[in-house]
N, CA and C atoms as a LAMMPS dump frame, in Angstrom:
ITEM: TIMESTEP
0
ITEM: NUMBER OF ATOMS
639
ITEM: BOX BOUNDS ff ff ff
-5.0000000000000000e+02 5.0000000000000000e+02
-5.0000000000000000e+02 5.0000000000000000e+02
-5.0000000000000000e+02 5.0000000000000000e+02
ITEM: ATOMS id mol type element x y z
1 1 1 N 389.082 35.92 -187.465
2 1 2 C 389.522 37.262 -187.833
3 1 3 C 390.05 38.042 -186.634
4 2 1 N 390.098 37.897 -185.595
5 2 2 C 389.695 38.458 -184.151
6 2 3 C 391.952 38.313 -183.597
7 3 1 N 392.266 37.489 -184.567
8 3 2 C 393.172 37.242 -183.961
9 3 3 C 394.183 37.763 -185.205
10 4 1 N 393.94 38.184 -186.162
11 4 2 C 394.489 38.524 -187.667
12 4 3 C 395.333 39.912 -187.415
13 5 1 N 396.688 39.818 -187.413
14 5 2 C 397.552 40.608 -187.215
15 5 3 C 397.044 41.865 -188.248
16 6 1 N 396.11 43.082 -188.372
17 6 2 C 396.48 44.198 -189.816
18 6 3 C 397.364 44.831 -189.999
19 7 1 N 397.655 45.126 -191.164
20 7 2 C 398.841 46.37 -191.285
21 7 3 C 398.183 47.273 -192.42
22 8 1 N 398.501 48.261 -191.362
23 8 2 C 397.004 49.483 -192.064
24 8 3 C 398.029 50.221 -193.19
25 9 1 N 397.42 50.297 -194.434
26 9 2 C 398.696 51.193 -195.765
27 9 3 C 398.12 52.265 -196.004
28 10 1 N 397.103 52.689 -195.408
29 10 2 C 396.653 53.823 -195.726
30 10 3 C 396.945 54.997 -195.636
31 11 1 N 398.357 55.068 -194.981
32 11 2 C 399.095 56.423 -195.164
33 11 3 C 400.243 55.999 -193.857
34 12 1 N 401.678 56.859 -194.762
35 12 2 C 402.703 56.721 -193.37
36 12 3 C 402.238 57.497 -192.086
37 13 1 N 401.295 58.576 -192.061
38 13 2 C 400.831 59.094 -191.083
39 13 3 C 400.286 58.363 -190.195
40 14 1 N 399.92 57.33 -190.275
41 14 2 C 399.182 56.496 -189.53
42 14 3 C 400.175 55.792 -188.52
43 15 1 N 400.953 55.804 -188.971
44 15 2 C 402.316 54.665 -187.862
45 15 3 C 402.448 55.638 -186.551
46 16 1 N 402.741 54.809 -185.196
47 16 2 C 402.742 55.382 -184.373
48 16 3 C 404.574 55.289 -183.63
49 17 1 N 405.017 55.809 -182.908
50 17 2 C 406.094 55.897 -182.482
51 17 3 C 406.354 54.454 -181.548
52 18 1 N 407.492 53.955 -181.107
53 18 2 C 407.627 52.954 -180.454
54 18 3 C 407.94 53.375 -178.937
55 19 1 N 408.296 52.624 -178.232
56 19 2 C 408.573 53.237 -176.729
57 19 3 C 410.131 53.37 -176.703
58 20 1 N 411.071 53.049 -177.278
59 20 2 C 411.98 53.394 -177.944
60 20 3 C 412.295 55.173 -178.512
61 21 1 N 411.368 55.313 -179.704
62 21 2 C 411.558 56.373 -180.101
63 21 3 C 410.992 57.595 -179.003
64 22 1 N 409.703 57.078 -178.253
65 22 2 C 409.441 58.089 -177.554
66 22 3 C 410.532 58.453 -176.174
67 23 1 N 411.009 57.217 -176.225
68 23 2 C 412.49 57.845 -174.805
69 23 3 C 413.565 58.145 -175.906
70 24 1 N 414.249 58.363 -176.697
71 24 2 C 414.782 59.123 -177.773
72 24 3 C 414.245 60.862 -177.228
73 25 1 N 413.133 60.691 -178.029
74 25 2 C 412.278 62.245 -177.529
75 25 3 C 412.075 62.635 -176.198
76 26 1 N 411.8 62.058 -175.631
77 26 2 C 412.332 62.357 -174.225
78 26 3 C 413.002 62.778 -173.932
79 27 1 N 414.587 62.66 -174.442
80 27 2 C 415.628 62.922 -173.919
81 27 3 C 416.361 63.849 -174.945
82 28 1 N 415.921 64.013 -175.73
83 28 2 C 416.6 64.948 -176.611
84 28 3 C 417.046 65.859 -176.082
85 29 1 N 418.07 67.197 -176.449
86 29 2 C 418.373 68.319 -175.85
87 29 3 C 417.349 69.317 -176.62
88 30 1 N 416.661 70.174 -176.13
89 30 2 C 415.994 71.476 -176.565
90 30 3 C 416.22 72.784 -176.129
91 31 1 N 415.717 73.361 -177.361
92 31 2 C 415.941 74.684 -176.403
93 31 3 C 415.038 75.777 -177.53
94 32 1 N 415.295 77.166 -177.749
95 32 2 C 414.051 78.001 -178.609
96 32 3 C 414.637 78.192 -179.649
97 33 1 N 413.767 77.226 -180.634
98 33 2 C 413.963 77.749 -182.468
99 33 3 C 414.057 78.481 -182.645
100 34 1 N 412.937 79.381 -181.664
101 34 2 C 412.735 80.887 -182.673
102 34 3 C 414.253 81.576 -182.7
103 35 1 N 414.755 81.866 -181.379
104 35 2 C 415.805 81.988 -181.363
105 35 3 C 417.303 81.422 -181.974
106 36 1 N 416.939 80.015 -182.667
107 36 2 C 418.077 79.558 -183.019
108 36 3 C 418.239 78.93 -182.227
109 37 1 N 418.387 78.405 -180.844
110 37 2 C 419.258 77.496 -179.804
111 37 3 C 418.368 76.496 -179.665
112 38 1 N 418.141 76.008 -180.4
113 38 2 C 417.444 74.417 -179.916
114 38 3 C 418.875 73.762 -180.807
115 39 1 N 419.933 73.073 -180.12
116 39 2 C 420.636 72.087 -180.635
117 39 3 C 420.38 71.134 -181.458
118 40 1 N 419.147 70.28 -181.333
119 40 2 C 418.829 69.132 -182.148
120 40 3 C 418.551 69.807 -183.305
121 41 1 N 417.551 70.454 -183.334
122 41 2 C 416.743 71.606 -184.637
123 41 3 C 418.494 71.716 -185.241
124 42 1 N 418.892 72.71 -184.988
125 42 2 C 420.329 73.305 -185.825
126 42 3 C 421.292 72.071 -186.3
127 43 1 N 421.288 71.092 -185.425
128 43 2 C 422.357 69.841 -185.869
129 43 3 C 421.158 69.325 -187.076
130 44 1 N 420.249 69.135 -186.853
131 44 2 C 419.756 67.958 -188.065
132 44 3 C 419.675 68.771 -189.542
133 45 1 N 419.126 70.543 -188.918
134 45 2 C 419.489 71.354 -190.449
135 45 3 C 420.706 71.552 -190.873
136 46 1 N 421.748 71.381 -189.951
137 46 2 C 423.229 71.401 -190.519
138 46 3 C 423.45 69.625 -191.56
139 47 1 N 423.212 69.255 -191.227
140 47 2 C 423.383 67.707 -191.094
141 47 3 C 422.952 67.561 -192.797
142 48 1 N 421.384 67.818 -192.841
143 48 2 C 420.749 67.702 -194.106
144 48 3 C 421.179 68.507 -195.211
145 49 1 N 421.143 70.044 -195.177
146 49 2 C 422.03 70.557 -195.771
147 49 3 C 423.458 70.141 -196.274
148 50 1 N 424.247 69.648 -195.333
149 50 2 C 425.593 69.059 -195.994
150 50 3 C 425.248 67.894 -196.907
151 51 1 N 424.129 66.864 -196.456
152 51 2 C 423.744 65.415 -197.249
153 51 3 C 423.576 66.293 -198.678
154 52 1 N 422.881 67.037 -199.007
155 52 2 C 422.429 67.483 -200.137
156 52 3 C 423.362 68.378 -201.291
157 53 1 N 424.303 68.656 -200.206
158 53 2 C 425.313 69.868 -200.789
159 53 3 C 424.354 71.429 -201.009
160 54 1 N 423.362 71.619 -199.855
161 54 2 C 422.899 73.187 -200.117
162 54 3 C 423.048 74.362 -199.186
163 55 1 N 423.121 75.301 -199.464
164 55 2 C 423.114 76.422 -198.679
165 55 3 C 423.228 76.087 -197.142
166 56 1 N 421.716 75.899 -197.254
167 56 2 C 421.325 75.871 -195.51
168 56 3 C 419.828 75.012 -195.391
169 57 1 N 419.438 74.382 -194.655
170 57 2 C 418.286 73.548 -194.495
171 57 3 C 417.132 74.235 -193.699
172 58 1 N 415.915 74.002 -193.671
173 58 2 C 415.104 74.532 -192.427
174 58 3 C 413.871 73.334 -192.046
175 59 1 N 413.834 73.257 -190.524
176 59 2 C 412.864 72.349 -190.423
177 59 3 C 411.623 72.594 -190.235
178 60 1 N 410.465 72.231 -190.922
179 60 2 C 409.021 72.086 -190.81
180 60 3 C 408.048 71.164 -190.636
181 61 1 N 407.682 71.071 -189.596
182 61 2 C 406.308 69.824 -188.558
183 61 3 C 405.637 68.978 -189.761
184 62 1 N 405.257 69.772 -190.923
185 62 2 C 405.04 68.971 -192.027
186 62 3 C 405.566 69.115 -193.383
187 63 1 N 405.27 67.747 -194.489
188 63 2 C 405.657 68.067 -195.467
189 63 3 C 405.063 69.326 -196.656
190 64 1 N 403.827 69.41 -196.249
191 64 2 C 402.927 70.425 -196.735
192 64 3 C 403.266 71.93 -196.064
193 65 1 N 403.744 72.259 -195.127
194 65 2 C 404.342 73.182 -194.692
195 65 3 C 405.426 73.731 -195.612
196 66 1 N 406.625 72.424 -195.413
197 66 2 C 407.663 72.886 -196.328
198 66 3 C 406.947 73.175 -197.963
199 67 1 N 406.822 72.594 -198.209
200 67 2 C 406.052 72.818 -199.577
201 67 3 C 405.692 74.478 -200.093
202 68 1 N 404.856 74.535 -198.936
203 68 2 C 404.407 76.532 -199.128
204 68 3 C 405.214 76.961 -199.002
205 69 1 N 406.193 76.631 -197.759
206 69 2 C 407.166 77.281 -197.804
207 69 3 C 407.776 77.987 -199.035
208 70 1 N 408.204 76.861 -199.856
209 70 2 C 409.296 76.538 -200.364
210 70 3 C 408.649 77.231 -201.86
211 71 1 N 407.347 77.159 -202.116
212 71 2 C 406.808 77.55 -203.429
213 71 3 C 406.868 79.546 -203.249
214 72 1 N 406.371 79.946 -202.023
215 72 2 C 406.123 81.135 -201.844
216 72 3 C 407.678 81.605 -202.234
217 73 1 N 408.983 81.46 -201.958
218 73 2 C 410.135 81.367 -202.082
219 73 3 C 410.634 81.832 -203.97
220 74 1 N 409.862 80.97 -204.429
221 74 2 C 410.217 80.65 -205.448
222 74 3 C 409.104 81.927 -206.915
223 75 1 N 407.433 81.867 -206.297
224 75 2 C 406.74 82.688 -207.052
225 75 3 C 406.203 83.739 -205.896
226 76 1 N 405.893 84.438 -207.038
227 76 2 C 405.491 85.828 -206.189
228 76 3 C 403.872 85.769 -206.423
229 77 1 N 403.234 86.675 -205.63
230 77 2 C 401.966 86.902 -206.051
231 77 3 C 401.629 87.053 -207.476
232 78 1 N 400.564 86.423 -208.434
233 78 2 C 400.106 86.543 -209.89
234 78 3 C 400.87 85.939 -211.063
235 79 1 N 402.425 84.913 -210.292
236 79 2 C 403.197 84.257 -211.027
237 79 3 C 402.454 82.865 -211.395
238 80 1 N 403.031 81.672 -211.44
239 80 2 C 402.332 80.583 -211.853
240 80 3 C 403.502 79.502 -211.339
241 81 1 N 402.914 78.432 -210.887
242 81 2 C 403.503 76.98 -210.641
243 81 3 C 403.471 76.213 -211.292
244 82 1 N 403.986 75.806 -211.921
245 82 2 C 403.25 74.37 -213.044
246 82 3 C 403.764 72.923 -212.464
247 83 1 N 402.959 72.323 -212.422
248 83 2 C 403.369 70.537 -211.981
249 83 3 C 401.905 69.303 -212.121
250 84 1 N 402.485 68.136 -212.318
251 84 2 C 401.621 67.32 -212.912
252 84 3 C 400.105 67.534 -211.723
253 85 1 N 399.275 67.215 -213.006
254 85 2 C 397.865 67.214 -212.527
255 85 3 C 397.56 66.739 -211.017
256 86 1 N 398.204 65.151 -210.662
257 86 2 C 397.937 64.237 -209.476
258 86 3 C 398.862 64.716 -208.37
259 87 1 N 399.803 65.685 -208.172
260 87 2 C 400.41 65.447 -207.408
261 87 3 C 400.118 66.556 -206.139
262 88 1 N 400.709 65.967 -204.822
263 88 2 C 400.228 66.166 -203.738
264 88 3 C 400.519 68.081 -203.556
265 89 1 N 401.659 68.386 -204.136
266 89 2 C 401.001 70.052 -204.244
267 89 3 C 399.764 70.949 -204.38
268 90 1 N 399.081 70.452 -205.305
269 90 2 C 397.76 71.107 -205.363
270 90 3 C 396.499 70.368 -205.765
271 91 1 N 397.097 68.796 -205.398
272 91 2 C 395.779 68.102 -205.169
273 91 3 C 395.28 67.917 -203.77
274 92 1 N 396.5 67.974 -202.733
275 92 2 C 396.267 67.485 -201.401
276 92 3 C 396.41 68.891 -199.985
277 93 1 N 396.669 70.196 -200.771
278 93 2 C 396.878 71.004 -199.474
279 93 3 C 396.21 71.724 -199.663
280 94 1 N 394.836 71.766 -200.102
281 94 2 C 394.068 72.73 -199.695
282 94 3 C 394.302 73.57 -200.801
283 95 1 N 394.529 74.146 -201.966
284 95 2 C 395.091 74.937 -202.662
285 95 3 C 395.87 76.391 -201.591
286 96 1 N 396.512 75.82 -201.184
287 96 2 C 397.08 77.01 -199.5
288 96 3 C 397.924 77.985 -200.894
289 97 1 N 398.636 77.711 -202.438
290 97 2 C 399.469 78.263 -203.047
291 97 3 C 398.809 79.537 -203.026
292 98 1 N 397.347 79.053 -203.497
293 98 2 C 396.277 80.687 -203.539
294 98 3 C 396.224 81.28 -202.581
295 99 1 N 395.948 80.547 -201.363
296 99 2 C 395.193 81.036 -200.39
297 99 3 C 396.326 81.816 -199.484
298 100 1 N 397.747 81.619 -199.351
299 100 2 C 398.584 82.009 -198.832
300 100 3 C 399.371 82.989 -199.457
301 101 1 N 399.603 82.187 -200.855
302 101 2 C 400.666 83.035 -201.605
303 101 3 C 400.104 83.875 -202.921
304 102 1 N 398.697 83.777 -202.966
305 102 2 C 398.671 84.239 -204.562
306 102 3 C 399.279 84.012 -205.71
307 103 1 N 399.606 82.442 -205.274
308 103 2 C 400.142 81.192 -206.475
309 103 3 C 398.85 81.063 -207.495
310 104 1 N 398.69 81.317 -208.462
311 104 2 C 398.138 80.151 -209.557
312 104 3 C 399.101 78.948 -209.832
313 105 1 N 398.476 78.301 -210.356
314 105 2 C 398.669 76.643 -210.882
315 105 3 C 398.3 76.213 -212.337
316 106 1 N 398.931 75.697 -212.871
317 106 2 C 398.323 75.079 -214.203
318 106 3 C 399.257 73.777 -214.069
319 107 1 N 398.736 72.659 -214.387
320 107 2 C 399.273 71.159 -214.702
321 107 3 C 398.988 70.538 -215.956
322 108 1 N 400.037 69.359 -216.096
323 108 2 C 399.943 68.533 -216.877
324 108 3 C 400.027 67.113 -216.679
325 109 1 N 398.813 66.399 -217.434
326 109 2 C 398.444 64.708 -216.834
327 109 3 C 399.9 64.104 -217.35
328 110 1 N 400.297 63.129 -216.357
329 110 2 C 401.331 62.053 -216.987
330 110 3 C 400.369 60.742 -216.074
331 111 1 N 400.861 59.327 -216.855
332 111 2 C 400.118 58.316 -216.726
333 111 3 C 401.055 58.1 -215.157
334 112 1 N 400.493 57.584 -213.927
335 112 2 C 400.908 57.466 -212.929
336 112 3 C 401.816 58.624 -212.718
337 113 1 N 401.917 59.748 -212.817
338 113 2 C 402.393 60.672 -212.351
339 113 3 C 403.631 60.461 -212.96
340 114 1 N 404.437 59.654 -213.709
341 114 2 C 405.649 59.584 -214.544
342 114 3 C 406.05 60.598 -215.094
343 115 1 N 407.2 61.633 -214.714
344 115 2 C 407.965 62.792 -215.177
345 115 3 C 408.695 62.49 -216.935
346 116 1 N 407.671 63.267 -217.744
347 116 2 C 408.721 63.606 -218.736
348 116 3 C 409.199 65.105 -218.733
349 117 1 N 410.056 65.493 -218.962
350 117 2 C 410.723 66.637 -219.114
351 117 3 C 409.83 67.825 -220.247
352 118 1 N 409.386 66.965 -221.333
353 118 2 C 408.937 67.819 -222.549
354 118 3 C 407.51 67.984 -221.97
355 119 1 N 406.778 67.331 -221.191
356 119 2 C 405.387 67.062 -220.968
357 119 3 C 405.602 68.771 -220.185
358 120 1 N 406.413 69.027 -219.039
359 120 2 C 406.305 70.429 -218.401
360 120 3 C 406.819 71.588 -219.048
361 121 1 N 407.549 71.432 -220.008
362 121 2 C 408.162 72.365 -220.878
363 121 3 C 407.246 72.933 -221.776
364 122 1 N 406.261 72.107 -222.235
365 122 2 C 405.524 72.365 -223.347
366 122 3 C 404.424 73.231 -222.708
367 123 1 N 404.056 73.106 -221.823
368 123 2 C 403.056 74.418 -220.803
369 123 3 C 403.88 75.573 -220.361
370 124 1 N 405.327 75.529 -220.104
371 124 2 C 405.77 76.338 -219.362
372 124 3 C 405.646 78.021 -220.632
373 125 1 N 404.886 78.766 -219.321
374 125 2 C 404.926 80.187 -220.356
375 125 3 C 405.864 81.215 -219.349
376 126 1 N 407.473 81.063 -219.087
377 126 2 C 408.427 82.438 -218.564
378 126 3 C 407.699 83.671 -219.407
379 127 1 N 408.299 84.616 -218.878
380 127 2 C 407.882 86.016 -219.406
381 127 3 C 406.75 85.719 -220.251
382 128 1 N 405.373 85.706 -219.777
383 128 2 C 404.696 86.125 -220.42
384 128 3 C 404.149 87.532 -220.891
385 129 1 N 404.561 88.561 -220.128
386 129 2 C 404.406 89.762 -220.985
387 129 3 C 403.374 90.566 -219.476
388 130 1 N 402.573 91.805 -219.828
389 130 2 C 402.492 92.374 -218.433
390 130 3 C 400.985 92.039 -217.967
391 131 1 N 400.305 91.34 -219.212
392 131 2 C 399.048 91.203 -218.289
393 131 3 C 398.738 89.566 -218.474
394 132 1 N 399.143 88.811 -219.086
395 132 2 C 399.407 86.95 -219.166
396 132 3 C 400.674 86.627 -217.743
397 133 1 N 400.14 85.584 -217.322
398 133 2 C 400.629 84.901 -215.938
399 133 3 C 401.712 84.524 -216.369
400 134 1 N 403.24 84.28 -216.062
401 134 2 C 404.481 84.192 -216.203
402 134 3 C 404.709 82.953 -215.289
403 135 1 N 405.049 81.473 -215.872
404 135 2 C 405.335 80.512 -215.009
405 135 3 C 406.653 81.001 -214.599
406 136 1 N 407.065 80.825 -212.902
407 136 2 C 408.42 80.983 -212.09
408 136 3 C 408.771 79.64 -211.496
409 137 1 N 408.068 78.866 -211.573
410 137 2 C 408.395 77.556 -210.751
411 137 3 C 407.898 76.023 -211.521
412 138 1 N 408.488 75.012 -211.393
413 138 2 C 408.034 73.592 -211.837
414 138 3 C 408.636 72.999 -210.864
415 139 1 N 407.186 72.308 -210.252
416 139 2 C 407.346 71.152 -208.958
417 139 3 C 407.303 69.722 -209.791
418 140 1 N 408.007 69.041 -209.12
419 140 2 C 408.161 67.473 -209.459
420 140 3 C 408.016 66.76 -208.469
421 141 1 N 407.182 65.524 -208.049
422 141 2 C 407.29 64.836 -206.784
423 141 3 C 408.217 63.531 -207.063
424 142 1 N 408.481 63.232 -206.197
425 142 2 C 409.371 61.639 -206.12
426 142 3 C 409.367 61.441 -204.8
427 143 1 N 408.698 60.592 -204.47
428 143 2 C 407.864 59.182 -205.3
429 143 3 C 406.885 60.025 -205.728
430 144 1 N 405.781 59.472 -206.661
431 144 2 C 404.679 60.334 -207.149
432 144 3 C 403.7 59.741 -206.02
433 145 1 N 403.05 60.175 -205.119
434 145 2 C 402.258 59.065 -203.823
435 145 3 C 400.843 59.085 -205.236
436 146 1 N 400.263 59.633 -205.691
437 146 2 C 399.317 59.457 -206.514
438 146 3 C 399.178 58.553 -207.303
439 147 1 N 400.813 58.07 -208.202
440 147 2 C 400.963 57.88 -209.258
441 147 3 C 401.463 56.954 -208.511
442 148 1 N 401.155 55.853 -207.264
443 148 2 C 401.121 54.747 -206.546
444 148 3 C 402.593 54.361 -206.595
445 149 1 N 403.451 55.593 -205.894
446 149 2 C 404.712 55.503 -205.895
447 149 3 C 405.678 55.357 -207.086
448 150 1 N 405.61 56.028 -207.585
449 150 2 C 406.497 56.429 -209.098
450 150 3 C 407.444 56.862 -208.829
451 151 1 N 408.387 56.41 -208.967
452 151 2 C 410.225 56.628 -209.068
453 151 3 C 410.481 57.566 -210.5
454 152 1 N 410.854 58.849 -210.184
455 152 2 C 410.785 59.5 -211.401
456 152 3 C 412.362 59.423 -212.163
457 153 1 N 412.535 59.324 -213.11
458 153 2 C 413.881 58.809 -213.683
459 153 3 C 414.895 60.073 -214.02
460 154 1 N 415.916 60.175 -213.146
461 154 2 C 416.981 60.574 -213.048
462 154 3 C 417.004 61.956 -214.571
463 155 1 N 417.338 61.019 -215.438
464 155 2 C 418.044 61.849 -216.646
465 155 3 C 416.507 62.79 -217.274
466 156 1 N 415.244 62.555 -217.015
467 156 2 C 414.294 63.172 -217.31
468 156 3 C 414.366 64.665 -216.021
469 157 1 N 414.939 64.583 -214.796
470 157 2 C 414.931 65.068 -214.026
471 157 3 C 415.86 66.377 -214.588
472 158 1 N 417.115 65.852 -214.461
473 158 2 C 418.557 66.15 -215.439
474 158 3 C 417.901 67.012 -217.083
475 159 1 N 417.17 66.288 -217.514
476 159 2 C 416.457 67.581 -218.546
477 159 3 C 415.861 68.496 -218.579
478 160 1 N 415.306 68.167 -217.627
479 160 2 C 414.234 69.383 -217.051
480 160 3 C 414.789 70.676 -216.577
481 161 1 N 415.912 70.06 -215.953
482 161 2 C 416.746 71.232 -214.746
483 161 3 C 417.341 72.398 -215.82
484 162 1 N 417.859 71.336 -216.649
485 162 2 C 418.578 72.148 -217.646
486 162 3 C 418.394 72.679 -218.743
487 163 1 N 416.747 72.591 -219.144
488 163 2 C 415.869 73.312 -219.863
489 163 3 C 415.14 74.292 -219.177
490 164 1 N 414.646 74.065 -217.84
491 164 2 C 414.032 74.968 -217.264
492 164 3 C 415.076 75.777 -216.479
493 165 1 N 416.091 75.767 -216.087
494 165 2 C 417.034 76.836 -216.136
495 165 3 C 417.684 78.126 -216.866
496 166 1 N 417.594 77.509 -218.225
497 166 2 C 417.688 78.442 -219.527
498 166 3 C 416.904 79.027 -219.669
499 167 1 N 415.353 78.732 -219.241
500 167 2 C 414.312 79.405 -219.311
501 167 3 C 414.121 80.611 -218.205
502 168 1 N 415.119 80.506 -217.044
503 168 2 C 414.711 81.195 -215.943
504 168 3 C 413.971 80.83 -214.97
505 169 1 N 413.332 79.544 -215.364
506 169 2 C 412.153 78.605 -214.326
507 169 3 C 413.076 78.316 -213.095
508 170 1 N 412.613 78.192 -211.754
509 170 2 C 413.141 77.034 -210.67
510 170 3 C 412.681 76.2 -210.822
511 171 1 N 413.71 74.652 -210.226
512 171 2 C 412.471 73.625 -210.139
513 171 3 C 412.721 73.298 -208.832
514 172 1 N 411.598 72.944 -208.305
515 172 2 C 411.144 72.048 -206.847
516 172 3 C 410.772 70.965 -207.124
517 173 1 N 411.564 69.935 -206.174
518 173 2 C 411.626 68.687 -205.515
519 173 3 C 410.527 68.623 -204.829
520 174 1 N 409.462 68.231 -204.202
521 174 2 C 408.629 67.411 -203.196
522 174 3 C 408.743 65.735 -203.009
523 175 1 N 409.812 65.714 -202.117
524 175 2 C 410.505 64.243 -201.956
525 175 3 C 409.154 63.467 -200.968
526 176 1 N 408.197 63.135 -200.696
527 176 2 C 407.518 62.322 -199.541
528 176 3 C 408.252 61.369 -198.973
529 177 1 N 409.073 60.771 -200.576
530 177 2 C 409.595 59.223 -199.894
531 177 3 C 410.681 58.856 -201.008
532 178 1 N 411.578 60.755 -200.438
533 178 2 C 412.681 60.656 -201.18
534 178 3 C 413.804 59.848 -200.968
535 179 1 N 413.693 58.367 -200.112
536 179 2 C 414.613 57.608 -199.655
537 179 3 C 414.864 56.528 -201.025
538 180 1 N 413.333 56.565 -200.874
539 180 2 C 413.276 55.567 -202.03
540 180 3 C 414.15 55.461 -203.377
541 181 1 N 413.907 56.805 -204.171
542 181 2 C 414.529 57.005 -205.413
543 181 3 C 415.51 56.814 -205.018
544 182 1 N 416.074 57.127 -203.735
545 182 2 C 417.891 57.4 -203.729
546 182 3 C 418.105 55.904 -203.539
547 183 1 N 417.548 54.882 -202.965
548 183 2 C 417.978 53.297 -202.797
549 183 3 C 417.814 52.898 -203.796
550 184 1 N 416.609 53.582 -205.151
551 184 2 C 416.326 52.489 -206.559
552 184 3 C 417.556 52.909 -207.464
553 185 1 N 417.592 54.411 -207.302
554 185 2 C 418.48 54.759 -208.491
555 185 3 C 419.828 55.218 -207.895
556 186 1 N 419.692 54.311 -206.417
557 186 2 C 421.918 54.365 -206.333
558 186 3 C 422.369 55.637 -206.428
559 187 1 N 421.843 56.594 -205.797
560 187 2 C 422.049 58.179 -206.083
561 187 3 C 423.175 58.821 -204.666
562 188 1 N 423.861 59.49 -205.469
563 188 2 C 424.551 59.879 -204.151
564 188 3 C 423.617 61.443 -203.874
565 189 1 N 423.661 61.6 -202.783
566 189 2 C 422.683 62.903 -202.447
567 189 3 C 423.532 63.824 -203.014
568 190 1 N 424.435 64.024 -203.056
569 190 2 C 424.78 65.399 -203.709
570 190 3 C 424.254 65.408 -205.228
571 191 1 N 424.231 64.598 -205.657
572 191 2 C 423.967 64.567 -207.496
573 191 3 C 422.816 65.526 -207.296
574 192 1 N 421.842 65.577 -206.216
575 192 2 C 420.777 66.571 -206.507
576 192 3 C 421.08 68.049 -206.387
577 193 1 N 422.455 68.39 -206.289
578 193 2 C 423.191 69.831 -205.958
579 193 3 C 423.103 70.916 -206.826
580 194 1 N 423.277 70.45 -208.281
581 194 2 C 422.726 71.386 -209.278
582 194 3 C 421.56 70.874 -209.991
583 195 1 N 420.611 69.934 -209.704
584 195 2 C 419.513 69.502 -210.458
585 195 3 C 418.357 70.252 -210.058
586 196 1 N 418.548 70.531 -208.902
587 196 2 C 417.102 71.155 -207.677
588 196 3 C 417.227 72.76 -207.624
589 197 1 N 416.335 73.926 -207.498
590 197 2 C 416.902 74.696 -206.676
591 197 3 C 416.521 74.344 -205.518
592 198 1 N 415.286 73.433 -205.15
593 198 2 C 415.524 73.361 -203.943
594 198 3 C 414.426 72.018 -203.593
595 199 1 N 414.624 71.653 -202.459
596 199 2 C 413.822 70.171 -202.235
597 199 3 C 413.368 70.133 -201.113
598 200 1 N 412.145 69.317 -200.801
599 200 2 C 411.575 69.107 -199.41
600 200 3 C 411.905 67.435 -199.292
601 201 1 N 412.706 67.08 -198.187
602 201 2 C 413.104 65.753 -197.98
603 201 3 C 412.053 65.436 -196.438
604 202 1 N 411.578 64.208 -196.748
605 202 2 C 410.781 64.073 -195.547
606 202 3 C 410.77 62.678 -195.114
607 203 1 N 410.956 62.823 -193.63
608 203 2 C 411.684 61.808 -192.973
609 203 3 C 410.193 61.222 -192.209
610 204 1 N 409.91 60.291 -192.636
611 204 2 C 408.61 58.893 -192.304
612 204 3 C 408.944 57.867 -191.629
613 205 1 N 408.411 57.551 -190.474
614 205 2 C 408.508 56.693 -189.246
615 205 3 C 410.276 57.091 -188.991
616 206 1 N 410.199 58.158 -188.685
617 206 2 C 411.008 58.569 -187.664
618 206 3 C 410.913 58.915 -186.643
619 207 1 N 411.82 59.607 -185.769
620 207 2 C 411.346 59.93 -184.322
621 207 3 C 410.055 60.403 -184.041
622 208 1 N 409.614 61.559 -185.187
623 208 2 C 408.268 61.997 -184.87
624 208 3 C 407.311 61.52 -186.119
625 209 1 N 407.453 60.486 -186.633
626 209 2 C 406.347 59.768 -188.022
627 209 3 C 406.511 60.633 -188.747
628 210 1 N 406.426 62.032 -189.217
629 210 2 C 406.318 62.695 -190.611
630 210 3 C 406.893 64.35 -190.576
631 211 1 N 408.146 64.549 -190.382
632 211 2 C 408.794 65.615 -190.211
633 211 3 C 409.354 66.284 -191.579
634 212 1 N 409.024 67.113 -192.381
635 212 2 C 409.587 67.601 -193.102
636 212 3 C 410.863 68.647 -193.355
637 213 1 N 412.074 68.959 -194.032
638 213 2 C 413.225 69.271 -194.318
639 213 3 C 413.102 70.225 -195.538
């Protein structure tokens, strides 16, 4: 056993950088976010933004970062999120939606985290009136990491957008290992241009192992 090569799957977090990537980082050009002038920062949010066809991009150290980000954005204090039971929104961050944003949550089970369109529709309550919680947002993950990597299918995606649009809902993307869907289902990145209002794309064993977009 002593000599048994492992390969640990217990999370992409776990991979470490090569000596390669760390002279990459090394040498990068930097300079202050806060300010705007870090070159690399502004080229890779220009960069991603155009892949996607959106507005403008922003970068965050993690994918759970972007996430709050991106939900606070979307509901206001005493609004509601709705997204499947297993997924890494409000099974894996701490419930930060409450704790940050004065998000509630309500979900619905799908078997391996598999997106149907009618399964989130059928919870979704818009305008509920002045003292019932008013859903503003429906998160979807792809891959589902719960739902042991679930590729969520395109045209269920495509229904959703365009039911929960009529409704006034946003929907959010939480991509972990949004490479994937785009290599299974042959997707050109823009197709997600009017499907999303908006998405967290997150880049795994890259320069820095787990950078979120």
């Amino acid at each position: 056993m002593s000599n048994t090569n492992l390969i640990d799957l217990r999370s992409d977090t776990v991979t470490k950088p090569s000596a390669q990537m760390r002279e990459v980082m090394a040498a990068a050009e930097v300079g202050d976010d806060v300010y705007g002038e870090d070159p690399t920062i502004n080229s890779l949010e220009e960069r991603v933004a155009q892949l996607f066809g959106k507005e403008a991009g922003l970068f965050c150290p993690s994918g759970s970062l972007a996430n709050q980000l991106s939900i606070r954005m979307l509901v206001a204090p005493g609004e509601e999120l709705i997204t499947e039971t297993n997924s890494h929104i409000v099974r894996a961050e701490l419930g930060a939606g409450a704790v940050f944003s004065g998000i509630t949550t309500r979900t619905w089970l799908a078997d391996r985290g598999l997106l149907s369109a009618a399964d989130a529709l059928n919870i979704a309550r818009p305008d509920s009136g002045p003292y019932l919680v008013s859903t503003t947002a429906i998160a979807i993950e792809n891959t589902h990491n719960f739902g042991g990597g679930t590729v969520q299918p395109l045209d269920e995606i495509k229904k959703l957008r365009q039911e929960s649009q009529a409704l006034g809902i946003a929907l959010h993307l939480d991509g972990p290992e949004f490479g994937t869907p785009i290599l299974h289902l042959e997707l050109n990145l823009k197709s997600t241009e009017n499907t999303l209002t908006q998405l967290v794309f997150v880049f795994q064993k890259a320069l820095v192992h787990q950078l979120a977009h």
